[in-house]
Backbone bond lengths (Angstrom), bond angles and torsions (degrees), N, CA, C in turn:
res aa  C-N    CA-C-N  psi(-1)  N-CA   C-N-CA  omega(-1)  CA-C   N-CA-C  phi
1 X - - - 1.448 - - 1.523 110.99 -
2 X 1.126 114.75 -53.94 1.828 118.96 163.20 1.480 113.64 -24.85
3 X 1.398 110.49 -78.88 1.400 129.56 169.98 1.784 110.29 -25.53
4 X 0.870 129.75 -3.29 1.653 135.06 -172.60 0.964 94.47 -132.50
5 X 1.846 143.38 2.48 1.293 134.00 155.19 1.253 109.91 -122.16
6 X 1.716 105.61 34.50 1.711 108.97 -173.70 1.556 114.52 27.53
7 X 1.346 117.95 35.24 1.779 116.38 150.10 1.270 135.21 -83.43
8 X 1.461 116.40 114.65 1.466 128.51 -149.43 1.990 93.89 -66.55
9 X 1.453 108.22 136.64 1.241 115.94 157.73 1.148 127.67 -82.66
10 X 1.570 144.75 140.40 1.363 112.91 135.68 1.595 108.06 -142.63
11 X 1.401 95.57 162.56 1.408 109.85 -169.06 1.692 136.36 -123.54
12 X 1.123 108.21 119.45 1.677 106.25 -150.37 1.551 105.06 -94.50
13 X 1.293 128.85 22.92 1.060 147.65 -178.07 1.582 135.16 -166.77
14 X 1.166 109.32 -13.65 1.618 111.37 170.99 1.548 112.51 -82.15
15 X 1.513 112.79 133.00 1.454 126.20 179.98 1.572 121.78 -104.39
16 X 0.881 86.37 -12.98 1.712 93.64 -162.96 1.443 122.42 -63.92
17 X 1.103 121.24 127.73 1.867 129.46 -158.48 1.803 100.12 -57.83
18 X 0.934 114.35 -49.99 1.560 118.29 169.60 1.499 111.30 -16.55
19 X 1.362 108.31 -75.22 1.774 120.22 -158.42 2.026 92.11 -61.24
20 X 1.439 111.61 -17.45 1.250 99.81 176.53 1.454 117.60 -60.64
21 X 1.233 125.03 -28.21 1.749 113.54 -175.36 1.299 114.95 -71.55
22 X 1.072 94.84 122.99 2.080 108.08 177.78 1.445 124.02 -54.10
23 X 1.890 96.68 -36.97 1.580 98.46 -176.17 1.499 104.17 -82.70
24 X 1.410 134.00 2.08 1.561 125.21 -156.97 1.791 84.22 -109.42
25 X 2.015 109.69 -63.41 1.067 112.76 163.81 1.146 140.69 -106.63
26 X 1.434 136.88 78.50 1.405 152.27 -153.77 1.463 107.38 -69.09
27 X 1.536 117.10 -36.05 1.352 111.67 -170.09 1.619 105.21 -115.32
28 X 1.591 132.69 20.78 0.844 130.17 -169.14 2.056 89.31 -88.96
29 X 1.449 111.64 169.32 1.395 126.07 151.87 1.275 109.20 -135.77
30 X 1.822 115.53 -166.56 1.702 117.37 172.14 1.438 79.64 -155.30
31 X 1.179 98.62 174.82 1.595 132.55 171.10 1.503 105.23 -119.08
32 X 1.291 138.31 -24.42 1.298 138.49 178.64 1.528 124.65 -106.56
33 X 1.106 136.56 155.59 1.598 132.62 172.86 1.301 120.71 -39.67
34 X 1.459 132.83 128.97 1.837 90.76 161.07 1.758 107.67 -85.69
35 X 1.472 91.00 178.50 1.522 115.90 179.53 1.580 116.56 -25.67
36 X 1.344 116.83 -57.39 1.150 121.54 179.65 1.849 120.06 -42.14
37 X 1.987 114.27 -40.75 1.247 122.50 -168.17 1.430 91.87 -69.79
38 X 1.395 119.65 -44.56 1.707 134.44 -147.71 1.468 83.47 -57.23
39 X 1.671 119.16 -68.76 1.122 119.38 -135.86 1.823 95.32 -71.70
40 X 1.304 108.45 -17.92 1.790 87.26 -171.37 1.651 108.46 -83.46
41 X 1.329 105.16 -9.02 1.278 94.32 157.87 1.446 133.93 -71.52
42 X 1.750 105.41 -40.84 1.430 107.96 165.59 1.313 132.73 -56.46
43 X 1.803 101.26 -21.46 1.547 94.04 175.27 1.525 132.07 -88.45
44 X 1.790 100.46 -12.17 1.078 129.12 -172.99 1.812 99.58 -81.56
45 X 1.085 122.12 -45.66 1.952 123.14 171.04 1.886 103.28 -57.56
46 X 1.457 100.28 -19.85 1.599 97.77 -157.83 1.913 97.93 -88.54
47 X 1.726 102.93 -28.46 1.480 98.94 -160.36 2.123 87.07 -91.43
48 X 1.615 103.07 -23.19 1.510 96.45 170.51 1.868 126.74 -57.49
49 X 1.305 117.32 -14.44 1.308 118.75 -169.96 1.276 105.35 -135.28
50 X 1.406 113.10 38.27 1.487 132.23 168.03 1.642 120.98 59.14
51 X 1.959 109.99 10.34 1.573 90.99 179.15 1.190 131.84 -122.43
52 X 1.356 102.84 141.68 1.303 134.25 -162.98 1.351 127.34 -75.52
53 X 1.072 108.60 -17.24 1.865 116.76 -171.55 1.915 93.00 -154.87
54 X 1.607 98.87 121.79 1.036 138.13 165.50 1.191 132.29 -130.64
55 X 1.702 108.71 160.62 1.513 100.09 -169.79 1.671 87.69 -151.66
56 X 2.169 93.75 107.44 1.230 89.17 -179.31 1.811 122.36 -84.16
57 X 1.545 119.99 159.41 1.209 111.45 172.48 1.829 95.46 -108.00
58 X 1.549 94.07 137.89 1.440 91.01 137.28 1.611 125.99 -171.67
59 X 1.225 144.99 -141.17 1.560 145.83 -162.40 1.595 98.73 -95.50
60 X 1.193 103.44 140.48 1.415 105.92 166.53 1.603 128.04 -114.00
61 X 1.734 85.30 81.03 1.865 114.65 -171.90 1.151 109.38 -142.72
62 X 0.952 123.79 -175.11 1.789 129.39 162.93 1.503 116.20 -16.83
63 X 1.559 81.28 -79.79 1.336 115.23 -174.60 1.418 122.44 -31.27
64 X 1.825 98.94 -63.40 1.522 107.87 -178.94 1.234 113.29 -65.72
65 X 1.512 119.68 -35.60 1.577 111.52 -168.63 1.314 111.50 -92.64
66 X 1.304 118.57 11.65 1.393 121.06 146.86 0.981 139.31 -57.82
67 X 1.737 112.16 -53.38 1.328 130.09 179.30 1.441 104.69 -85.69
68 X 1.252 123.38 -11.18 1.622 120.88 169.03 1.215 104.01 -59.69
69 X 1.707 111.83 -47.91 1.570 106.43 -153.07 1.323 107.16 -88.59
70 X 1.731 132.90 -12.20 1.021 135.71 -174.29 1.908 97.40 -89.06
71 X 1.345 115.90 -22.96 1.760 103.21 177.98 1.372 102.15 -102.23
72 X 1.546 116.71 12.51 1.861 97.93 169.78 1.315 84.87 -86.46
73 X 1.495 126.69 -43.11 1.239 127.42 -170.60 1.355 108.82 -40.27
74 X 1.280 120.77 -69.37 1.437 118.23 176.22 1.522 133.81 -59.71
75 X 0.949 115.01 -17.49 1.429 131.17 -169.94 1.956 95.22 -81.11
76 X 1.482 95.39 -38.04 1.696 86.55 -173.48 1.634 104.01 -64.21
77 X 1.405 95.84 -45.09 1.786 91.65 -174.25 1.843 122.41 -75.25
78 X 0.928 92.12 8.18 1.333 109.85 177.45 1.995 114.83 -99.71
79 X 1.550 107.65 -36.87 1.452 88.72 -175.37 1.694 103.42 118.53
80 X 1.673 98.40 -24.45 1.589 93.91 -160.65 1.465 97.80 -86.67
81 X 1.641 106.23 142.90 1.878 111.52 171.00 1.455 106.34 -90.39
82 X 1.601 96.63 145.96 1.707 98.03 164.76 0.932 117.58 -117.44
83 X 1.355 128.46 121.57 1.754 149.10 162.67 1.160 101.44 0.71
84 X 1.521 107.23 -93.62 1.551 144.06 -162.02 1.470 99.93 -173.62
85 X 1.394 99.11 151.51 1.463 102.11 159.58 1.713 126.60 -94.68
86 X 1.166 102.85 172.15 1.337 100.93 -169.64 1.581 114.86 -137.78
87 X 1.455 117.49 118.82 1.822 112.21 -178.63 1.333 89.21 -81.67
């Protein structure tokens, strides 16, 4: 609703890959990474301590199936297997 009164957002806690598109949200910002940076770090600690098979948990909202889809993403290019997931 902002966005239709060109009022700049920003957000000191939302991650979610979504708010990243410019043409959907043009006037949004963050203060934090989104999902996508987080997870290559997580996969990068995961391929550092040799493991291979995980089983991520997370929320079944936006939110969570964001960061699901951004660490299957990584996990493939990484090597790492996933269990199953888990809400």
């Amino acid at each position: 609703l902002l966005s239709v009164f060109n009022v700049t957002q920003v957000s000191g806690t939302v991650s979610i890959d979504l708010l990243s598109d410019v043409a959907l949200f043009g006037d949004f910002f963050r203060t934090v990474p989104p999902d996508r940076f987080t997870t290559q770090v997580i996969g990068s600690v995961m391929q550092y301590f040799n493991w291979s098979l995980v089983t991520p948990l997370f929320t079944n909202d936006a939110y969570g199936l964001s960061g699901l889809n951004a660490f299957v993403n990584v996990a493939k290019e990484k090597g790492i297997l996933i269990t199953c997931n888990r809400v």
